[in-house]
N, C-alpha and C positions, 0 to 999 in steps of 0.2 A: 626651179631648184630652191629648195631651201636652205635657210641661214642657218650658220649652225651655234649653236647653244654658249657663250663664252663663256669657260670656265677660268676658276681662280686657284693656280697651283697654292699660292700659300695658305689658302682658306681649305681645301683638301688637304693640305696638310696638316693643318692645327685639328682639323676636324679628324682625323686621323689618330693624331697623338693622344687628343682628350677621351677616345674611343677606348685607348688603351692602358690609359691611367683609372680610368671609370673600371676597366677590370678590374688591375690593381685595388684600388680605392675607393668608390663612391663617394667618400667624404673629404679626401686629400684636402691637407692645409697648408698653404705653400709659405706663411704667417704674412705680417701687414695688411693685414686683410683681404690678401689674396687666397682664394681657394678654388675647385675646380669648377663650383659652380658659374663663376663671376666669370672664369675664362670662359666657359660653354656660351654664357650670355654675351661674352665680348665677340665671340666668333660667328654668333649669330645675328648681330648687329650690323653687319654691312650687309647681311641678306636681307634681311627685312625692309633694310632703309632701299635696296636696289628695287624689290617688289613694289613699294611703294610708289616708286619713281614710275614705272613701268606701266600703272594701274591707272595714274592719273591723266 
């Protein structure tokens, strides 16, 4: 039997939300220099860092 894949409710979620503001907005500016793109890159940040762990 196989192990099953662990997922991260809050990370489907954010992934979720920016999905739907990317409708709205592609360029969305949230000011301070926050914007949508930063949040995409923060949300994909714990994935990339998990793959890498994984690889090694």
């Amino acid at each position: 039997m196989s192990r099953q894949k662990r997922t991260y409710r809050v990370l489907e979620k954010a992934e979720f939300r920016t999905a739907g503001l990317k409708a709205i907005d592609p360029t969305m500016d949230f000011g301070n220099g926050r914007n949508l793109e930063s949040m995409t890159q923060l949300i994909e940040l714990p994935i990339s860092v998990n793959l890498s762990k994984k690889s090694a």
